[in-house]
N, C-alpha and C positions, 0 to 999 in steps of 0.2 A: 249064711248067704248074704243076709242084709248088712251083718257086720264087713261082711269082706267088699261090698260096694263101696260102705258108707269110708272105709279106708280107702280105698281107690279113689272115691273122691276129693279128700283129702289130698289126699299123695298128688292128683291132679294138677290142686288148688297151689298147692307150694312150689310143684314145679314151675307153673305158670309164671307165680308171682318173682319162683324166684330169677326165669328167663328174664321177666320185663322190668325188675329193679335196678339193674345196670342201666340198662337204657334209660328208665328212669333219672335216675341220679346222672348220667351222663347230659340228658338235654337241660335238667333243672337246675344242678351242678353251677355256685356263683364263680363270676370271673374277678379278680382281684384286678380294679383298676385306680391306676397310678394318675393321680394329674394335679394342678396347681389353677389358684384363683387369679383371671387373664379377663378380665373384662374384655370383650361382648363373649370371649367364650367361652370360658366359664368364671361362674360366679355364685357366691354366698348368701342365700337370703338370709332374712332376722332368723327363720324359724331353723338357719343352720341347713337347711336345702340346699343342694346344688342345682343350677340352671344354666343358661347360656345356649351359644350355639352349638361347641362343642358335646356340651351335655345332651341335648334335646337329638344331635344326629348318633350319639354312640345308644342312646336308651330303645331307640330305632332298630339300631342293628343289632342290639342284644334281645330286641325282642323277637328278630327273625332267627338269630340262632337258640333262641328258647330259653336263655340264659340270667340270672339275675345277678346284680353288679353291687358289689362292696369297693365303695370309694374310699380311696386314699387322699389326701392332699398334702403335698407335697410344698416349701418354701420357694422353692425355683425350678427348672428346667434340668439343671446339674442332680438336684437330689431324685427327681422324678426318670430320671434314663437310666439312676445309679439302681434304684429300684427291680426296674427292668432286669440290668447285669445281673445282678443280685439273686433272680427270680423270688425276692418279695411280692412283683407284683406280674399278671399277666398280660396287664397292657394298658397303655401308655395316654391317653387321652386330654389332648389342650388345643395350643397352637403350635404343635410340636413341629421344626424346620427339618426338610427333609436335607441332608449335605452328602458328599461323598465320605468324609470320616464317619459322620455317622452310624451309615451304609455298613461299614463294613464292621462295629460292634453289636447291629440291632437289625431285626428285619421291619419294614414298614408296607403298609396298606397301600390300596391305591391313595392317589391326594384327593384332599375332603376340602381343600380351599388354595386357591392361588391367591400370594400377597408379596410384600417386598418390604422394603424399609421407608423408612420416611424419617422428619427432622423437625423435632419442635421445638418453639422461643417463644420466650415471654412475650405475649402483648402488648406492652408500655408503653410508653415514649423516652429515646434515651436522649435526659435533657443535660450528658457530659459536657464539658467542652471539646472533647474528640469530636463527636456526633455531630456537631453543630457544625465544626470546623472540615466534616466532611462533607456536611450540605451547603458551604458554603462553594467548596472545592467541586462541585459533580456537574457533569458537562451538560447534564440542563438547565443550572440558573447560569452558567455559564453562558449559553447560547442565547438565554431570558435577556442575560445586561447586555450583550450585543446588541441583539436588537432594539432594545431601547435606545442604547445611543444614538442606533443610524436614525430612531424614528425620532430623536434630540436635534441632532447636526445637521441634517439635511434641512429638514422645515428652517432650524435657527438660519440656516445661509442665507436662505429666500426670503426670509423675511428680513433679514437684515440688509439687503440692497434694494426691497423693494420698500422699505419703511425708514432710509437714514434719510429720507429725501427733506422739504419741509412740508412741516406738519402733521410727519410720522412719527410713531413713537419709537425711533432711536434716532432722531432728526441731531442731525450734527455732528455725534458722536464718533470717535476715530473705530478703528476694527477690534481692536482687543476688549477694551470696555462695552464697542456696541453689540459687539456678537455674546458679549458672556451676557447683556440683556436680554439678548434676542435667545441665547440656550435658556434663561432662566425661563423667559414667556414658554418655548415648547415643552419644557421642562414639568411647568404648571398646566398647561392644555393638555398634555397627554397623561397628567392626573386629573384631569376636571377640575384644578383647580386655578385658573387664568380666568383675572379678573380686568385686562385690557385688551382690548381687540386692535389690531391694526388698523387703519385709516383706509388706506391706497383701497380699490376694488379687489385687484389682482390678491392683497396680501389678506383680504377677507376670504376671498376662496378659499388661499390655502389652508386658513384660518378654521375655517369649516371642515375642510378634507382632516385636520388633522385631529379635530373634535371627534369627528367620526370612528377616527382612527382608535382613539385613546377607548373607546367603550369596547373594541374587540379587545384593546389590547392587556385591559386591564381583569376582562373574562378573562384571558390567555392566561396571565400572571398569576392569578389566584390560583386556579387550576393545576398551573406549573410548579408554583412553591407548595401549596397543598398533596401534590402528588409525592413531593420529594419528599417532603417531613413525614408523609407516612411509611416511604420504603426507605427510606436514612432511618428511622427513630422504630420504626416498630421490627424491621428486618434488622437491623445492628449490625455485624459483621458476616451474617451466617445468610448467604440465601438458598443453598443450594449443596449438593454433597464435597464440590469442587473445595467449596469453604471451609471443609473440616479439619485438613489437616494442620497442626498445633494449637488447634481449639479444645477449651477446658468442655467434655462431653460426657454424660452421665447414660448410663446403659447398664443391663444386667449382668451378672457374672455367668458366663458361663454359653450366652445366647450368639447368635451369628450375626447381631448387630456388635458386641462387642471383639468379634472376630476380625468383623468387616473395617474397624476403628481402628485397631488393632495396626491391619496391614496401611490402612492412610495415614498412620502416624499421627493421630490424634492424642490428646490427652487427657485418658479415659479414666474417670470414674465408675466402678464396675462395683454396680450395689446387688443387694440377693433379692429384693423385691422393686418392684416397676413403682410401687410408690412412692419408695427413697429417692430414685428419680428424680418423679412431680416435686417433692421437697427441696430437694438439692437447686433444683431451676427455680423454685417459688423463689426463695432464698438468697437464690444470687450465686449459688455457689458455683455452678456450671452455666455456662454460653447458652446450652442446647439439648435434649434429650433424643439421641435417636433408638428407636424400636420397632416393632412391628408396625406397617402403615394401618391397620383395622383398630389395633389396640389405643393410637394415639388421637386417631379420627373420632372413635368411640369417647375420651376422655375428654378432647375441646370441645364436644360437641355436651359435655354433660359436666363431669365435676369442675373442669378447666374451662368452661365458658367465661370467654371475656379476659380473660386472664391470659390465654395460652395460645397461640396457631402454629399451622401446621406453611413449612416453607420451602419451595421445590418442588419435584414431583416425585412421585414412587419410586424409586430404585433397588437394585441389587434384589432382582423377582426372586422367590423364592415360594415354594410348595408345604405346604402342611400336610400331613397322616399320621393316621396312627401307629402308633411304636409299638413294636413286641420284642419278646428276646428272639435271638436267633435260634433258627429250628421250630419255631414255634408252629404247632398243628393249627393252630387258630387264622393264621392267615389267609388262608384261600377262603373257609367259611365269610373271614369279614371280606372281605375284597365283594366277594357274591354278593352278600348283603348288599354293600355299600350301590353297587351294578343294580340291583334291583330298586333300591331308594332311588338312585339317580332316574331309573326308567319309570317310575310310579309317578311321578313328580313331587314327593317325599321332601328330596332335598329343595326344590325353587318353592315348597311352600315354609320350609326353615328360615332358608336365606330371606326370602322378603320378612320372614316374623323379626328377623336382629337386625338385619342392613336396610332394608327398603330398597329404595333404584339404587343404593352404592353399588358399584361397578368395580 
């Protein structure tokens, strides 16, 4: 009798165990995830860790779905989706762009980040003779020597009818020779640098108004050539996306910045890492680097400081998610997840940990 318990109990004990080992192994069961090192979203410590924002939000959602994650890292974008096809990997994790071709070989999550592209150029100063010769030509020092003139010619009249008289200083002199004294005197007042005054009352006045004059005008001037030497020489040729097409532009192989270049007829340099990029611009070799606008913001703001800026605005919007193969059972779990990070406040205490107020 005792033996025939003590097997029943048993027998019990296996059943049980062996009911709840599936499930087991189903919720504990790692996910093979695909992804590549994308500074602020992911990235490499010394100790060979991965971090980032995308890391820190998929570690989130594999903890809701109970899951533990074998990372892959991947060279580019093209190896990490090939992955996916492949089903080497179960899913797909970076700054992955969401597209319509895409769409239709891979299924994707909801979007974990809205971004777009951006354009970045060296910092320098370009001291070509192009450069110069287009700060010479640009319709604000253009507008700068106009004025100057009138604030030259007019005073020089005045003074020249009101000072040819006797005892003025162009006393005698005919029109051609006394007016080109009378341009050199405003010429020098409206540098500060007139070292004769007029005689007459009336020509002291003007004398005064036009002193006055010269101390706006020569804040104005500063300001104005100052402005231009820095959008001539540090922007170059490129300010904006309008600028790209037949410009020498570095971008990744395989990304939807290189797509986007692609169709403006640029001419692209298409490297397999984002840092061949930074080199190819250090360098000289490309105009401009356009990429993801987080990725480029993150690198002028850190490795490219001083070196590098960002020129234009954000364009060509574009959505990040997570990638899976198509068919995949996992998507709705993550989507869930992601839904419930979003409503914990999960994700805005991510975002401010890598972006702070970026917007």
């Amino acid at each position: 009798m005792r033996q025939r318990v003590v097997r029943q109990w048993v027998l019990g004990v296996v059943t049980v165990l062996a009911i709840a080992t599936p499930g087991m192994a189903q919720t504990t069961a790692s996910l093979r995830v695909s992804t590549r090192l994308i500074p602020p979203f992911v990235i490499q410590e010394s100790n060979q860790q991965l971090t980032g924002f995308s890391i820190d939000l998929w570690q989130q959602v594999a903890a809701r779905l109970g899951k533990q994650s074998e990372f892959q890292v991947q060279a580019n974008v093209q190896n990490l989706l090939q992955s996916l096809r492949e089903k080497r990997a179960d899913v797909g994790v970076a700054a992955i762009s969401v597209t319509a071709v895409r769409e239709r070989d891979f299924d994707f999550s909801h979007p974990i980040f809205d971004s777009g592209l951006a354009i970045m150029v060296r910092a320098k100063p370009d001291n070509s003779g192009l450069g110069l010769l287009t700060l010479l030509l640009s319709p604000a020092l253009g507008q700068l020597l106009g004025l100057m003139l009138i604030l030259i010619l007019v005073p020089a009249h005045i003074i020249y009818f009101l000072e040819r008289k006797p005892g003025g200083i162009i006393e005698g002199q005919g029109y051609i020779p006394g007016i080109f004294k009378a341009c050199w005197w405003a010429a020098a007042t409206l540098s500060a640098q007139a070292d004769e005054m007029p005689k007459s009352p009336w020509g002291r006045i003007i004398a005064l108004g036009a002193m006055l004059t010269s101390v706006v005008f020569v804040a104005y001037f500063t300001a104005t050539v100052t402005t231009s030497l820095t959008v001539q020489q540090l922007q170059g040729g490129i300010r904006g996306p309008e600028d790209l097409p037949g410009k020498r532009v570095a971008t990744t192989v395989g990304s939807t910045a290189a797509t986007y270049l692609q169709n403006q007829r640029a001419d692209v340099l298409a490297v397999k890492v984002i840092d061949e990029a930074y080199t190819a611009l250090t360098e000289g070799r490309v105009e401009a680097v356009v990429f993801d606008a987080p990725v480029l913001l993150h690198y002028t703001a850190n490795a490219g400081r001083g070196r590098m800026m960002l020129v234009g605005s954000v364009f060509q919007k574009e959505s990040y998610a997570i990638a899976l193969p198509n068919g995949s059972p996992y998507r709705e779990p993550i989507n869930k997840a992601l839904l419930q990070i979003q409503e914990d406040g999960t994700y805005a205490t991510l975002y401010q940990k890598w972006f702070g107020d970026q917007q």
